[in-house]
N, C-alpha and C positions, 0 to 999 in steps of 0.2 A: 642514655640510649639503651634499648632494650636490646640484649642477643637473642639472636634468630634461634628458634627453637629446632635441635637434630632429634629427628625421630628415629630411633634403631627398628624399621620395620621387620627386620629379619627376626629381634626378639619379644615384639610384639606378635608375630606369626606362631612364633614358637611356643609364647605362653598362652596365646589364645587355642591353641593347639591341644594343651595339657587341660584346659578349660572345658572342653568338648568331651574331652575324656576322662574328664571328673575325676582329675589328681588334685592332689593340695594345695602343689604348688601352680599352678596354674590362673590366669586370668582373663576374662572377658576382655577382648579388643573392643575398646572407645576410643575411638578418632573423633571423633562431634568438634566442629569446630575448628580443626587443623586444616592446613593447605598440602594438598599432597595431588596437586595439579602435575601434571604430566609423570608422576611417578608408573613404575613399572610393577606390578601386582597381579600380575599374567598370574593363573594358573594356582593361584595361592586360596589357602582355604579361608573364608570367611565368613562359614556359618553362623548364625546370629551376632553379626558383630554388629556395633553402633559407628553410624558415621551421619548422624544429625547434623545435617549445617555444611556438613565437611567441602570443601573444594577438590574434587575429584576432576576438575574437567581438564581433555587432552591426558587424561591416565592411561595407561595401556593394562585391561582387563581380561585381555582374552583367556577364556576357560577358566577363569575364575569362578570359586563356587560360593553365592551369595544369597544361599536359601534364607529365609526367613530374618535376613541381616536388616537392619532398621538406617533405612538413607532418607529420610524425613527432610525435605526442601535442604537435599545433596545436589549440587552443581555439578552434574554429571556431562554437559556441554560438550558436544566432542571428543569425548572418550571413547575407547574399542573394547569394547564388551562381547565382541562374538563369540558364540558359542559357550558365554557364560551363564549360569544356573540363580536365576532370579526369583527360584519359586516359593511364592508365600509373602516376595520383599516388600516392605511397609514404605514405597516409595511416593508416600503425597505429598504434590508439593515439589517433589524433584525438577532442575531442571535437566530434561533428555536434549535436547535442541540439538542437531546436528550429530546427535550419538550413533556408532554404529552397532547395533545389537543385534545384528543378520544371526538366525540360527540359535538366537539366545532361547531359554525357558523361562517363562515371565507367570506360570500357571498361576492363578489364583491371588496374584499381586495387589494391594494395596494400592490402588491411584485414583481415590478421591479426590477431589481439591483441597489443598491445604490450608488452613483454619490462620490468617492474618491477625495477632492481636498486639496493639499498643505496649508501652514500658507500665501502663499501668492495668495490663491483664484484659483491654477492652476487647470485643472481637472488634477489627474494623476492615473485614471483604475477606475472600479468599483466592485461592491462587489452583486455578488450573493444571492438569498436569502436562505440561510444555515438551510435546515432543515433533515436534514443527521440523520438518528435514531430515528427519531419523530413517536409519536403515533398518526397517525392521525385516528383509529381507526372511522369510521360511522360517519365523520365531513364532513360536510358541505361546499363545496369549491366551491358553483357555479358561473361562470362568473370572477375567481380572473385571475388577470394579472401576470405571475411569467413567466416570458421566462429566461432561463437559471436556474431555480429553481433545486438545489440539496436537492433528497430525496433518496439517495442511502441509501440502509438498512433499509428506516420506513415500517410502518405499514400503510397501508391505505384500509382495507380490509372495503368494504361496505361502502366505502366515495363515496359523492357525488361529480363529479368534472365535471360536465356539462355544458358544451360550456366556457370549462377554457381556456385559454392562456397558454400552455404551452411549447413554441419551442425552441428544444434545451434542454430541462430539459435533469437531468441524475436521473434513477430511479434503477441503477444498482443492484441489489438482493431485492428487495425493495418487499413487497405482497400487489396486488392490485386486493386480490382474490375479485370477487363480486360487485367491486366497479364500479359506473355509468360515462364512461369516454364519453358518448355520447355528438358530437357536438366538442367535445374538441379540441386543434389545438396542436398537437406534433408532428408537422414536427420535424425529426432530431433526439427525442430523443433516448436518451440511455435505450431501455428496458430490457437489458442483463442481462439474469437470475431471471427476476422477475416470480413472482408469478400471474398468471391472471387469472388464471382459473374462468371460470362464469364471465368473468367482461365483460359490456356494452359496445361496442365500434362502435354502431351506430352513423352514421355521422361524425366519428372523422375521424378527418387528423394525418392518422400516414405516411406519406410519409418520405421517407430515414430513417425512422427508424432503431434501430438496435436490433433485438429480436433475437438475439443467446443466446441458452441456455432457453427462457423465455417456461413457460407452458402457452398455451393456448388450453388448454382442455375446452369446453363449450362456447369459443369463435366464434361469426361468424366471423371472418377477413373480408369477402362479404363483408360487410354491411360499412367496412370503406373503407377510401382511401389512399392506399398503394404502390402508385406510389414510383418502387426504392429499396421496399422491396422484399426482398429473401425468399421470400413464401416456397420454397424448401429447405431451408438451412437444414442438417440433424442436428443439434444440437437441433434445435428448440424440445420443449419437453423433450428434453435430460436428463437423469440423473446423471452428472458426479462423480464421487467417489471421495471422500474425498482421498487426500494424505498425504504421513507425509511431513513436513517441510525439502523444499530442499536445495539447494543454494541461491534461488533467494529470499529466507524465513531466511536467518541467520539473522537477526536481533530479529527474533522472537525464532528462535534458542538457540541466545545468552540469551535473556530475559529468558527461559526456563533451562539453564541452570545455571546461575545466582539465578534463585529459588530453585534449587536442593543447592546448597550452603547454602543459610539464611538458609535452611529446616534442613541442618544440623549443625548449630550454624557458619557458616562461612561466616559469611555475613551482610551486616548492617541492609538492610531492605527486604521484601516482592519485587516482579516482581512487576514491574508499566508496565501494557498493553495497558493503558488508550489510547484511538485514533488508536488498532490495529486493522488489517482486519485479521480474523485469520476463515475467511470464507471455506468452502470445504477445512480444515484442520484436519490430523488422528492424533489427541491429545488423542487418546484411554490408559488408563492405567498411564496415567500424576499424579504426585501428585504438585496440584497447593492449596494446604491449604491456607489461609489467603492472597491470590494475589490480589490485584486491576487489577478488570476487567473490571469495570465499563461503562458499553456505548457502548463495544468491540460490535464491531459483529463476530457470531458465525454460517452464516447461513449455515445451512447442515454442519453443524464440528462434526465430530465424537469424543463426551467425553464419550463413552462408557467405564465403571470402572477407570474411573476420581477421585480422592481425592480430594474434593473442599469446604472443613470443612473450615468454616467462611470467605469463599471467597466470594470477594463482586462481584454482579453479577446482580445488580441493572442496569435498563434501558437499556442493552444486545437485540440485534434482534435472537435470537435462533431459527429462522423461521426453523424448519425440522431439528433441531440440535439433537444428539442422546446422551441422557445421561442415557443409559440405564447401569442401576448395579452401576452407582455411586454414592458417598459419600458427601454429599450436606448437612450436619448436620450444623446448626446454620449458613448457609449461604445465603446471602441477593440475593433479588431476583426482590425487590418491584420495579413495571414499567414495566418490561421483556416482551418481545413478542416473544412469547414460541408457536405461532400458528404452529402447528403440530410436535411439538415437543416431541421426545418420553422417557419416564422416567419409563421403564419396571424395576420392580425390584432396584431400586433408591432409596435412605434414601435421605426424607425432613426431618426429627426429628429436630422441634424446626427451617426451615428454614422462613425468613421473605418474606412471599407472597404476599401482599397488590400489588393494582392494577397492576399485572399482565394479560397479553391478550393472552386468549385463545379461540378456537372456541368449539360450542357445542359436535360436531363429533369429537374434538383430542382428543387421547388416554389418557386416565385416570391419574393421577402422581401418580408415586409410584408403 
């Protein structure tokens, strides 16, 4: 049996350290391939360091500096990266999912999709760059290359993303209230149902795009170029109501009734929702106690008088989610982007709030 391998990061720090400063003794920090999941790496420098492959997710990053550092299809998953220095990073291929990178610098970053090939050298597809849930809250993202980038469901309210690469992205419920899309190239994308209100979108090429559903209140459209887009589409602005769970929703059905079970001793475990879209759904009056929610998107879902006592609900898009009158006691929350999200009459008692995102103007909790 094989011993688990100890890594001395702190002398790995040290010689990559001496490395940058072009002493002798000194060496290039390679992690590629190491698991350094949940590790703490706050604040630490890590200028062109390699971490190909590496297991990064659930690390804690914040203000760490990762200029030009090579994370090449890096499991980045839920890691806290705010206010960390991403610029130049060769990150295709990465997975971001659920990452918080509020306030990060991401300038000129490498997010190509990443080149899939076989044990015998074949290509066989490639790999999107995955950041579906991410905070990118007032980050930084000028000039980055990401065509085909998935951000459905983040937050990217007050990011900067001018004269970006982005064709083909899907940004599907995703809020890009305020944020500076000027210059940027989203031919193609998917804006359905986002959030834009007040966002920049001087100079940018939104041609064939698809903004059903999306607000753009404060928006000039003029000013960009919209060859192909449905300027009249009557959705556009729309507020669609939340429904309850139909047909085409049993599976999330089935998970919900499954929890009424465990709730009553008849059941092994808690609902796992983990990876569900449970978006513009009327979950009003549910009791989902102690469920893994984890990452769920919830945008515009009606949990009005919800039971969700120690329900985990950490890193959730609850963008305009209504959880008004319900029961949230001891349950996790830390990460959530909760921008305009209303919690009229709600018990937080004793609920875990840590880096949650919300804006000045959303309604009060509680």
């Amino acid at each position: 049996m094989e011993e688990e391998e100890i890594l001395d990061l702190e002398s790995i720090q040290k010689d990559h350290k001496a490395w940058l400063m072009q002493h002798d003794w000194g060496a290039q920090a390679d992690l590629s391939g190491k698991d350094l999941s949940g590790a703490d790496l706050s604040g630490a420098n890590f200028t062109k360091a390699i971490f190909k492959k590496t297991n990064l997710s659930a690390s804690e990053m914040h203000r760490t500096n990762l200029r030009k550092a090579i994370l090449f299809r890096a499991d980045l998953s839920g890691a806290f990266l705010s206010d960390a220095d991403l610029t130049g990073a060769d990150l295709r291929g990465a997975n971001m999912q659920w990452t918080d990178i509020s306030n990060a610098k991401l300038d000129g970053a490498a997010m190509t999709p990443g080149t899939l090939v076989d044990k015998t050298g074949n290509v066989t597809g490639s790999m999107p760059q995955n950041m579906k849930s991410a905070n990118l809250t007032g980050a930084s993202m000028k000039k980055v290359n990401a065509p085909g980038i998935q951000l459905d469901d983040a937050c990217l309210d007050g990011a900067n993303l001018t004269n970006a690469s982005l064709p083909g992205g899907s940004f599907t419920n995703a809020s890009l209230r305020g944020a500076d899309l000027s210059g940027a190239d989203m031919q193609s994308a998917n804006l359905s149902g986002t959030d834009m209100r007040d966002a920049n979108v001087a100079g940018a090429d939104l041609s064939a795009a698809n903004i059903e559903g999306a607000d753009l209140s404060g928006v000039d459209m003029k000013s960009a170029k919209t060859d192909g887009v449905d300027m009249n589409n009557p959705t556009i602005g729309c507020s669609a109501e939340p429904q309850k769970p139909g047909d085409d929703h049993q599976h999330i059905t089935d998970l919900i009734e499954s929890h009424q079970k465990w709730l009553a001793g008849d059941g092994n475990a808690p609902a796992d929702f983990t990876g569900q879209d449970l978006s513009l759904l009327d979950l009003s009056g549910t009791d989902l106690s102690g469920a893994m929610m984890a990452g769920v998107s919830l945008y515009r879902a009606n949990l009005a008088s919800c039971i969700l006592v120690l329900t985990d609900l950490s890193r959730i898009n609850a963008t305009k989610a209504d959880f008004s009158g319900a029961d949230l006691r001891n349950a996790r929350l830390q990460n959530a982007c909760l921008h305009g999200a209303i919690f009229q009459w709600s018990d937080l008692t004793d609920a875990f709030l840590g880096g949650i995102q919300r804006r000045p103007d959303d309604p009060p909790l509680g």
